[in-house]
C-alpha positions as CSV (number, residue, x, y, z in Angstrom):
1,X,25.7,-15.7,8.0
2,X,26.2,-12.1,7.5
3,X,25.6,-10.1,4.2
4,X,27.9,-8.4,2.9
5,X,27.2,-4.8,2.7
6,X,26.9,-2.8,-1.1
7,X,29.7,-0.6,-2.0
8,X,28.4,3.2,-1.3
9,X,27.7,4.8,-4.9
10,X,29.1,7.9,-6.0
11,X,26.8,10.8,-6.2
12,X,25.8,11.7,-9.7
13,X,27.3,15.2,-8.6
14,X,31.0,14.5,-7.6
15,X,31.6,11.4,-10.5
16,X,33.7,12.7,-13.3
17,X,32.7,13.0,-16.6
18,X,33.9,9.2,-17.9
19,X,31.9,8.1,-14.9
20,X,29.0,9.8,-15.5
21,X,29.0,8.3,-19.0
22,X,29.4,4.9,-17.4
23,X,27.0,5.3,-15.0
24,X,24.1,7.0,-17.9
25,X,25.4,4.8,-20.4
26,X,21.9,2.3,-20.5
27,X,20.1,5.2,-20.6
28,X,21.4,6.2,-24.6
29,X,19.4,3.0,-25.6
30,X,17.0,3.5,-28.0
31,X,13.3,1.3,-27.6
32,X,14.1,-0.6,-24.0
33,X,10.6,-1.3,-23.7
34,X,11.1,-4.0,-26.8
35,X,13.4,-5.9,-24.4
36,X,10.8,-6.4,-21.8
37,X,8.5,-9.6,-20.8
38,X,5.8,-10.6,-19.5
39,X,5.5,-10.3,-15.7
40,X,5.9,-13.5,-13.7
41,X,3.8,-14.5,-10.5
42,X,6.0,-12.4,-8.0
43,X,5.8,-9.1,-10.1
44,X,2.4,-9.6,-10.8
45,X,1.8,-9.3,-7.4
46,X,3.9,-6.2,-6.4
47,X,2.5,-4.5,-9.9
48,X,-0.9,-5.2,-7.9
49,X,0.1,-3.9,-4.6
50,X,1.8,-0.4,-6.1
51,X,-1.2,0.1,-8.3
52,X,-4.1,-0.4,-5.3
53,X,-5.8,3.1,-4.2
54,X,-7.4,4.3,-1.4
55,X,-8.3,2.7,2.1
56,X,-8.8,-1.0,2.4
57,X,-12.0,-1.3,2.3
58,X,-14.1,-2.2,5.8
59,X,-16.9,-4.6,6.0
60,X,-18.7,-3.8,3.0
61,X,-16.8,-0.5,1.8
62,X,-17.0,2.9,2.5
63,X,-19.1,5.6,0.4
64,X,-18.2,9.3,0.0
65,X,-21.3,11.1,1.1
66,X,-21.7,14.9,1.3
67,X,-23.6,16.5,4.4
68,X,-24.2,20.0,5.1
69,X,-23.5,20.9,9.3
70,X,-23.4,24.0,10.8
71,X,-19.8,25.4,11.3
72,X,-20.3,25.7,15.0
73,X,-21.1,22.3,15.6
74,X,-18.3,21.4,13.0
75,X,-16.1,23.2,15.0
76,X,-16.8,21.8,18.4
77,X,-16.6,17.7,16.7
78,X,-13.5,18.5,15.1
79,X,-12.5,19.9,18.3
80,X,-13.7,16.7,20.2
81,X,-12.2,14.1,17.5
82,X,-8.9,15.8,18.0
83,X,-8.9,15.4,22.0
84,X,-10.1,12.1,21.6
85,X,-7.6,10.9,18.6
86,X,-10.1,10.0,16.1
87,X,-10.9,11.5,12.6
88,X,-13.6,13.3,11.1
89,X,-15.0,10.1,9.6
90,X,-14.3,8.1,12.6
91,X,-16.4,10.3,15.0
92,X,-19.3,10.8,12.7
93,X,-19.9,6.7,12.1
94,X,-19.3,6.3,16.0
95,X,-22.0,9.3,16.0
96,X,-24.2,6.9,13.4
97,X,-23.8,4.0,15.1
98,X,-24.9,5.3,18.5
99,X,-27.9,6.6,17.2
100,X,-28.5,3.3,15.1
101,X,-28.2,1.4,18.4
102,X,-30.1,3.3,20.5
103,X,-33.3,3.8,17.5
């Protein structure tokens, strides 16, 4: 079964002035927010997903920690992550976890 398709909307820009009135009309209310409810289960759940931050976290979560390298070697990792499609992060924890291993 097909859908039927929406009727393309007029651009704010070429409606005439009665239609711009129609169109803005809901917008003249006064105090909309007294005619809203209480979420149900559904828009609880997008509300949740639009207001979530950041990464997802990764086993156990990632923390922000501030190092001090030398520009040179900076240089040459960013140089090798890029080659090598990883990030920043991802190169230095790959860095970590070598040395983790090997210790």
């Amino acid at each position: 079964m097909r859908r039927a398709r929406r009727p393309k909307r007029k651009t704010f820009s070429r409606m005439t002035t009665a239609e711009l009135r129609r169109a803005t009309r809901e917008f003249d209310r006064e105090f909309v927010a007294d005619t809203f409810q209480p979420l149900d289960a559904k828009a609880r759940k997008l509300d949740a997903q639009a207001r979530r931050r950041g990464r997802p976290p990764r086993g156990k979560g990632a923390r922000v920690v501030s190092v001090t390298v030398e520009r040179s070697i900076l240089a040459e990792a960013d140089a090798f992550a890029r080659k090598h499609h990883l990030t920043r992060a991802a190169l230095i924890e790959l860095g970590l976890r070598m040395v983790l291993k090997a210790g």
